[in-house]
N, C-alpha and C positions, 0 to 999 in steps of 0.2 A: 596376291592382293592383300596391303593391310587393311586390317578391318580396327579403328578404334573404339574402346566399351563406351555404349553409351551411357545414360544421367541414371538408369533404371538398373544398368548390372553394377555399376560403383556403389548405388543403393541396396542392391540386394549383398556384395561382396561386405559393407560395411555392416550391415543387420548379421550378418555370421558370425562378423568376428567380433561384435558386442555379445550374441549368443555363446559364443565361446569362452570368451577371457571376460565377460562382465564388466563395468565402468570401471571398478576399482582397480584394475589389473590391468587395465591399459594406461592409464599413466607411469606406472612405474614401469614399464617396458617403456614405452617414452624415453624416463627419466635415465634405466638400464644403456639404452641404445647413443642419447646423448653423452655419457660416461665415457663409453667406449668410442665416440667418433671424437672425442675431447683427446683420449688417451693415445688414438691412431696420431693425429696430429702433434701431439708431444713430441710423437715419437719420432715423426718426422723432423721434425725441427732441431731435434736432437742428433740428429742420424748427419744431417745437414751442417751440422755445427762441427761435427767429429773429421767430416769431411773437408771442412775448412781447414780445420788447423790442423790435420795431415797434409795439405796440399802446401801452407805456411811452412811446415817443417821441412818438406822437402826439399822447397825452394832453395831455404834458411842452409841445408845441407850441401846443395847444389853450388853454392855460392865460397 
């Protein structure tokens, strides 16, 4: 059986991790996490690009 949290444990999970890390420290983990799903995507895109123009070369070869 799934069971989804309800409005009262996202409440009590969110009051912890303000106890934890404090307001000032959750933005920049934010800011940290943003960075890196920027970075993931870079990389993608670039990984993607390399792939292209290996697959142009070989053509290019083939031919």
């Amino acid at each position: 059986m799934i069971m989804t949290p309800s409005i009262w444990q996202l409440l009590i999970v969110l009051v912890i991790v303000l106890l934890l890390f404090g307001r000032g420290k959750i933005p920049q983990l934010m800011g940290d996490m943003a960075k890196g799903i920027k970075s993931f995507k870079r990389g993608m895109t670039e990984e993607e690009k390399k792939e292209d123009t290996n697959i142009e070369k070989k053509t290019d070869e083939d031919k």
